[in-house]
C-alpha positions, 0 to 999 in steps of 0.5 A, a space after each residue: 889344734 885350735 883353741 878358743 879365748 872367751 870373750 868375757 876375758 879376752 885374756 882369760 885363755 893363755 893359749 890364744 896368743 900362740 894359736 894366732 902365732 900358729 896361724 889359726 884365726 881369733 875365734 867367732 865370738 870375737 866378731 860376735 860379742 857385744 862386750 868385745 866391740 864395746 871394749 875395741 871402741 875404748 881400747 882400739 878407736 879411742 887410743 888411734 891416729 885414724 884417717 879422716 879427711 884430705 887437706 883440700 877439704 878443709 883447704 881455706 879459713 873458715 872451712 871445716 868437716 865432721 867425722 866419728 872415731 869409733 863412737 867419738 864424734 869429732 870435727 876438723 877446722 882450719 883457723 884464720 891463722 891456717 892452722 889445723 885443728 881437731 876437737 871433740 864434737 860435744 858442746 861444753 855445756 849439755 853435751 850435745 854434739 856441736 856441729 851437725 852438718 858433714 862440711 862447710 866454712 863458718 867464722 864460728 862452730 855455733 851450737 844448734 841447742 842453746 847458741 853457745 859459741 866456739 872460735 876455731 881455735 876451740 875457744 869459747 867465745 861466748 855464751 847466751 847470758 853469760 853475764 847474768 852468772 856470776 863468776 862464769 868464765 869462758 876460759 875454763 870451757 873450751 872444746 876438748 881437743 884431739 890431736 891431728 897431724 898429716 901425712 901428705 895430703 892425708 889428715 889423721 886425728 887422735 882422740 888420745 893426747 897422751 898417743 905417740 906421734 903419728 910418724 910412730 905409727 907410720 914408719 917407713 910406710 911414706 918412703 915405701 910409697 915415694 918409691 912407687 913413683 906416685 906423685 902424693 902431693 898432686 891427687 885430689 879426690 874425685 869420686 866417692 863412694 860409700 857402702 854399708 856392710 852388715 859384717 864386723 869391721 874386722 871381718 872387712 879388714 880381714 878380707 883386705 889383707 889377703 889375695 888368696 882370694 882373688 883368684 877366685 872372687 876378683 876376675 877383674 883384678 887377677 887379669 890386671 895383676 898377677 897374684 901368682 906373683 903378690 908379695 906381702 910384708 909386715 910392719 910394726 903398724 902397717 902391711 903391704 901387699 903389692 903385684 906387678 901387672 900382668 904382660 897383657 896390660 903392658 902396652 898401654 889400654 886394657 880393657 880395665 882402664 887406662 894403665 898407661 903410665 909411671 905407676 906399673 905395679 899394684 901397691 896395696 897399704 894397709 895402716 891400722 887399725 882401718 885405713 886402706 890405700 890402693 895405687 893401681 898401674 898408670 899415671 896415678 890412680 888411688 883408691 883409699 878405704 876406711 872402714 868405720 865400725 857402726 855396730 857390732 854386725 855393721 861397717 860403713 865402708 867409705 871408699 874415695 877414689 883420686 887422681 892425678 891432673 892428667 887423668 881424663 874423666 873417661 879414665 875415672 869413670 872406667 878406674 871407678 867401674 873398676 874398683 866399684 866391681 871389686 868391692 861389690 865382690 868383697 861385700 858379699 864375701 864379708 857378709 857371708 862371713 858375717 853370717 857364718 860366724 853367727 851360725 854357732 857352727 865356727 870356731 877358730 880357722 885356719 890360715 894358709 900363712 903364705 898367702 894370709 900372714 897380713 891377716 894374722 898381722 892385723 889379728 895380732 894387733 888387735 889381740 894385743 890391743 884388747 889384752 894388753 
């Protein structure tokens, strides 16, 4: 029988634990409390290596982009020695946020409140009347820093400088998408999309965990793959999910896209906590998805969609009509959720654990996050 933990304590109930081992879901309130968001933003975004960016967006000197982890604004540099770099977006001196705009190139991060003036390597280079106090010294007030590594083209940023490295939090993940046949290092971003969902982040992540629902909410997808045939696998930090195409679009064009290509099987990536990579059946076509927590009931949802050189603009278009479809079903899906789990009327649910143990995987992560 299910049982409930409350959210004034997420480890008050002794017996959660083992009913998400049994299969049952974390209870409503985990989705509906404000104390409980309040304690995932500390907890889960302000200790995560989380996806920003690709590599090409901050591909020369000078260039740089702005993104939030969680409620921590942060912005991304590439120094005039190359070398990558993340800071807390926060002045050091009232703290307002330094940098407003999403993306461009400076010489320096310039704040827009009182022109204090930061190097790219987040050294305070100087000061509107600096030399009027006495004993100031701009060495002592660099820009905090977070820690940024990459994987391929992907660029990860931690606000916690005590986190273990990345490749910890990645395992065998890289070599499991080698072995795909998808070319990492040759896609580039073409299309991006961005969604604001009125649901929980975790009921967005939840709905991407499982295909249980594809048949019925996901026609477009279930002709493509066959999901009677989908395979799910658990990692310490990461699931994947993955489907061979189905004998209809073996022969090149589907009336989907263009599937022609290396890449015949679906690979579907999730890396916690909210990070999404999708490979789909041809010559290299990627979807990746990250889910931003902006309020307790709200998700920005920002999907960037890339490609291989050879992938023709028609073949993006159609990719992207696609994959469009499919999200526009799972908004729905999430929102209605969402609305359910408000009604006062749900408690626990139940998984169907062949089709849905990556959504109690995720669910783990998340309780062992909060509790621990």
């Amino acid at each position: 029988m299910a049982t409930t933990a409350r959210s004034r304590n997420p480890g008050a109930d002794t017996h959660l634990r083992d009913s998400l081992e049994q299969g049952y879901t974390l209870p409503a309130e985990w989705y509906t409390d404000p104390a409980l968001f309040t304690r995932e933003r500390a907890r889960i975004f302000h200790k995560s290596w989380q996806y920003v960016g690709m590599a090409e967006q901050v591909a020369q000197p000078g260039d740089f982009f702005t993104c939030t982890l969680g409620d921590v604004p942060i912005v991304v540099t590439r120094d005039e020695s190359g070398t990558l770099h993340a800071f807390i977006n926060v002045c050091r001196h009232r703290g307002s946020e330094l940098v407003l705009q999403p993306c461009g190139n400076r010489k320096t991060l310039q704040c827009h409140y009182h022109a204090w003036t930061y190097n790219l390597d987040g050294s305070l280079r100087s000061a509107p009347g600096m030399k009027d106090e006495p004993g100031f010294d701009k060495t002592q007030f660099p820009l905090h820093t977070a820690q940024i590594d990459t994987w391929g083209p992907f660029i990860f940023v931690n606000p916690d400088k005590n986190a273990p490295p990345l490749k910890t939090i990645l395992g065998e993940l890289p070599q499991l998408l080698e072995a795909t046949g998808l070319r990492l290092g040759e896609i580039k971003r073409r299309v991006r999309r961005t969604y604001e969902i009125a649901a929980n982040w975790k009921i967005v992540v939840d709905n991407y965990l499982e295909c249980y629902h594809c048949p019925v909410a996901h026609p477009g997808f279930s002709s493509l793959i066959d999901v009677n045939n989908y395979t799910v696998t658990e990692y310490e930090y990461f699931s994947t999910q993955g489907g061979p195409k189905k004998e209809a679009g073996k022969h090149g064009k589907s009336e989907l896209y263009n599937t022609g290509g290396e890449i015949t099987d679906g690979f579907y990536a999730y890396l916690w906590p909210n990070f999404t990579l999708n490979l789909y059946p041809g010559p290299g076509n990627v979807s990746l998805n990250l889910f931003l927590p902006i309020e307790l009931h709200k998700t920005l949802a920002i999907f960037d969609y890339c490609f291989v050189d050879e992938v023709t603009k028609q073949d993006e278009e159609n990719f992207a009509r696609f994959i469009d479809q499919v999200q526009e079903e799972d908004i729905v899906l999430c929102e209605s959720v969402q609305r359910g789990l408000n009604s006062g009327f749900f408690d626990q649910g139940k998984l169907m654990l062949h089709h849905e143990k990556a959504l109690r995987h995720f669910q783990r992560l998340v309780y062992r996050s909060l509790v621990a």
